[in-house]
Every structure is written in C-alpha cells, then in structure tokens.
DRENGU-362508 format. One record per residue (C-alpha): residue in three letters; x, y, z. Coordinates in steps of 0.1 Angstrom, whole numbers. Each point is the difference from the previous one (the first is absolute). Example, Ala and Ser with C-alpha at 12.3 -4.5 7.8 and 13.67 -1.06 7.14 Angstrom:
2
{'ALA', {123, -45, 78}}
{'SER', {14, 34, -7}}
% end
This chain:
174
{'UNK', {-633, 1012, -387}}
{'UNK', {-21, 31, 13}}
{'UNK', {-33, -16, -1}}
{'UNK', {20, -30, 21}}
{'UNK', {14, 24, 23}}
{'UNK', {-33, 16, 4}}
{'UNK', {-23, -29, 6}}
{'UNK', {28, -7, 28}}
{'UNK', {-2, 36, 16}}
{'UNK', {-39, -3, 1}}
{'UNK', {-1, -35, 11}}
{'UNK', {21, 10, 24}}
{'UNK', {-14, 33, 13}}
{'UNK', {-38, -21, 0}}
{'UNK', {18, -26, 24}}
{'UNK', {14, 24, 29}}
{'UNK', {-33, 14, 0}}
{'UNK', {-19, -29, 5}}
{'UNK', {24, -12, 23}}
{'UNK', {-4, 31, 18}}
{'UNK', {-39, -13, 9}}
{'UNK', {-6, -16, 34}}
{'UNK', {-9, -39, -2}}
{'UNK', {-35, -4, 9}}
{'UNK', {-5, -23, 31}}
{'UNK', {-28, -21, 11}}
{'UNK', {-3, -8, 34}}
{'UNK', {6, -40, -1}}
{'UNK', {33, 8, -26}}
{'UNK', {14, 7, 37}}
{'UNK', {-3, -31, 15}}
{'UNK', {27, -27, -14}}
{'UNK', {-17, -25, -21}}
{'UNK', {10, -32, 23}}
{'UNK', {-12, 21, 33}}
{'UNK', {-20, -26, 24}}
{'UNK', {-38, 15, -1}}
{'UNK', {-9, 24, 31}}
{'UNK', {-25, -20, 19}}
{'UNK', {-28, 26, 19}}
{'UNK', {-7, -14, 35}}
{'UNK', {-28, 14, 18}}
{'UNK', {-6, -3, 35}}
{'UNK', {-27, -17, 14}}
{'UNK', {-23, 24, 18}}
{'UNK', {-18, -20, 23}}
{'UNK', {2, 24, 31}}
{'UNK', {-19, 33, -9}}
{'UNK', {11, 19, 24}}
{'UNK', {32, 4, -16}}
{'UNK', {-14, 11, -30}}
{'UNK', {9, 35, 3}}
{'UNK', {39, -6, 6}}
{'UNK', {0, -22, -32}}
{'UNK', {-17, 30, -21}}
{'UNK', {20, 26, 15}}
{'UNK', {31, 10, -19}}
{'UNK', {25, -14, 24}}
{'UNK', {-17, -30, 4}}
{'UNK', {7, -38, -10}}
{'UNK', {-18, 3, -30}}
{'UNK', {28, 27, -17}}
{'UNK', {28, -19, 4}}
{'UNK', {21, -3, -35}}
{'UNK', {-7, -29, -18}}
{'UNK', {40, -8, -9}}
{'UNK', {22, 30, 10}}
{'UNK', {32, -20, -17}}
{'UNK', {-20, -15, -33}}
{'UNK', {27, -4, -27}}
{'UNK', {5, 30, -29}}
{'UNK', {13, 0, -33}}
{'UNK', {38, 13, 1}}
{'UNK', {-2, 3, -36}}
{'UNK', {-19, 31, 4}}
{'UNK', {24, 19, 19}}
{'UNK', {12, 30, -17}}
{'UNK', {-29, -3, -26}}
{'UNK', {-20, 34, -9}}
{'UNK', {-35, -9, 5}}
{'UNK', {-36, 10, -4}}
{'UNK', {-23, -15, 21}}
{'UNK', {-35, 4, 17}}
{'UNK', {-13, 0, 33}}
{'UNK', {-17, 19, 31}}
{'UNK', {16, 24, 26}}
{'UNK', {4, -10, 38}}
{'UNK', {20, 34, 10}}
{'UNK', {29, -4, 27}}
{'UNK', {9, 34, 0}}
{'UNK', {-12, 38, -16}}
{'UNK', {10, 39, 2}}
{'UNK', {-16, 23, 21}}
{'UNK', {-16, 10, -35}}
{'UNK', {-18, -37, 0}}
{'UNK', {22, -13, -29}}
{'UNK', {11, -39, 8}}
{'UNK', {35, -2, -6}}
{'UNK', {2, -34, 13}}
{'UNK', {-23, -27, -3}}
{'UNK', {-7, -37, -6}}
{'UNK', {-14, -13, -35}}
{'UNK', {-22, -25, -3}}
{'UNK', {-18, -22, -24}}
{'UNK', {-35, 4, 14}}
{'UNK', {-22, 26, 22}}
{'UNK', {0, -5, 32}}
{'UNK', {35, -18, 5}}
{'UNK', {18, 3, 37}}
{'UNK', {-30, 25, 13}}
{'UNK', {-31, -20, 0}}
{'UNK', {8, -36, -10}}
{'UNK', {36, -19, 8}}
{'UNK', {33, 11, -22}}
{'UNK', {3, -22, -28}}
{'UNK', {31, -21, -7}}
{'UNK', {37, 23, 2}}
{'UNK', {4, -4, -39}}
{'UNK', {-35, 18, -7}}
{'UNK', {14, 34, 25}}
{'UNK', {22, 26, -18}}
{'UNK', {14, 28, 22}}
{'UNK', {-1, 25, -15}}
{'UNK', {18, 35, 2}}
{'UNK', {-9, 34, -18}}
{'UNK', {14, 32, 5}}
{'UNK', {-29, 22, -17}}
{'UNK', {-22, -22, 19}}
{'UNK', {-37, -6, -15}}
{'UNK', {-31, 21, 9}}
{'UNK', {-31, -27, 15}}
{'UNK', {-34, 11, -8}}
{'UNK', {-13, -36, 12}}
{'UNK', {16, -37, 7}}
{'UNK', {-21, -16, -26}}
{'UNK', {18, 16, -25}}
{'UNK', {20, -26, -17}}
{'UNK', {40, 15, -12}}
{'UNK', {28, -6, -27}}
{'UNK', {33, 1, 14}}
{'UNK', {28, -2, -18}}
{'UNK', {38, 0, 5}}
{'UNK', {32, -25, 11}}
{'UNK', {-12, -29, 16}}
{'UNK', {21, -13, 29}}
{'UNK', {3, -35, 10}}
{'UNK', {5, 11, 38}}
{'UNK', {-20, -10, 29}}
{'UNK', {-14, 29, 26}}
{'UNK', {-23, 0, 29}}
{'UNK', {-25, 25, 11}}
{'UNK', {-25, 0, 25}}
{'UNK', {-28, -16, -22}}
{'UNK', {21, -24, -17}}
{'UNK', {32, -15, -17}}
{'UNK', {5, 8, -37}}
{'UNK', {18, -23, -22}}
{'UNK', {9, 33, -25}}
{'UNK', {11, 35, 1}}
{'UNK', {-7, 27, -22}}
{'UNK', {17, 36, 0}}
{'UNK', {-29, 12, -26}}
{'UNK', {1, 25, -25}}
{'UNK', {-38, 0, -15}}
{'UNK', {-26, -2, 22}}
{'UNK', {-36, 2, -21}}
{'UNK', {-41, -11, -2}}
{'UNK', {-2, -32, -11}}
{'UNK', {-28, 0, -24}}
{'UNK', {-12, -29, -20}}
{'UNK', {-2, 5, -38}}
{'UNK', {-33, 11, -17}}
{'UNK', {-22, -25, -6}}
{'UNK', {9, -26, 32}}
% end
C-alpha cells in the first residue's frame, strides 16, 4: 500500500511539473488546418517611375497580405513557446521594447508586406527585452490569446502578455 501510494505521489508530482512546461509552437500549428491558402499577388511594375513609392515603406507593395486570415481558437488560453523575430511597437527611454510584434521570419512588416493575421502575435512585456540587433531571432513564451489587435504595421491574429523573453539558439550540431 506504501509503495502504491508512493508511485501515485511521484507520478503525480512528475505530471504538474511537466504540465507546468510551455507547448512548443511552430509557426503553421497557428493557422487552422482547413484555412484557404494565402495567395501572394504582386503588382505588375510596368511604369518605373513609380518604383520608388512601391519600395518605400508606405507604399503598395506593404500592404498585409490578409489582415482577417482565420486562427486556431483552440489555442486560446494555451501557455506557449514559440519562435520568431522582433518588429518593436513601443520601448523605454532605457531602449528596452516593451511592446512589439512577433513574427515568423526577418524582415516581416518593415521591409517586405505583413504576412497573413494568424502568423502576427502582439505581444506585451513588462521587463521589456534589451535589442542588440533585428536579426536576432527570440523565444517567447507565455498565454497565448486568441484576440485580434491592430497596430500601425499590421493586424495580428494572437496576443501574448509574455513572461520569457530569450535567444533563440539552434541546438549544437544544426
């Protein structure tokens, strides 16, 4: 009976702390499996003397791809982990972003178009997290959010009040 009771306190005590791990996300697990593919449409650019306006940030050319593409409500409330690059909203005098936009590739809503709403989490941070350079990809981790919110680069799909904010680093020998 004590080796029952036992097994059952450690199986137990082993459960709550894995459950206590964020779920790993990848990028397409947040777009719902019966989604209708994004199609990319490029403008023509026969006229290149509007070239400039469609390279500049404001241009055609930047417009969101699908500002309303649909999101897995499943997620909502879920404590995630999951990758992506910095586009900063907002940051302290001291230069810390304390609000910013993650995204699954480099690049994102600055220099090429906003992807699709359900690749876009807002995300929230009241430490805020020290830049030393864009192209440093991050972990982020914390309650996911199934809530739309706009910004002045883009729609996100997701919200995330996050309570890890660290280097993503692949693993030795990738």
């Amino acid at each position: 009976m004590l080796r029952t009771a036992l097994g059952a306190l450690i199986l137990a005590m082993s459960t709550s702390l894995w459950a206590a791990e964020p779920r790993e996300l990848t990028w397409s697990e947040l777009i719902p499996p019966n989604a209708p593919p994004v199609v990319r449409q490029m403008a023509p650019m026969h006229d290149l003397s509007q070239l400039g306006d469609t390279l500049s940030e404001s241009g055609p050319g930047m417009k969101q791809l699908s500002p309303a593409a649909p999101v897995v409500k499943a997620l909502d409330g879920v404590d995630v982990k999951l990758p992506g690059y910095i586009v900063p909203l907002d940051a302290t005098d001291e230069g810390r972003v304390t609000e910013f936009l993650l995204v699954p590739y480099f690049g994102a809503c600055i220099h090429v178009p906003p992807p699709p709403s359900n690749q876009i989490v807002h995300i929230t941070t009241e430490l805020g997290v020290k830049l030393d350079t864009l192209y440093q990809p991050f972990w982020v981790e914390g309650p996911l959010k199934v809530e739309q919110s706009t910004s002045e680069l883009a729609d996100a799909g997701y919200q995330m009040s996050a309570q890890k904010i660290y280097p993503y680093e692949l693993p030795e020998g990738e």
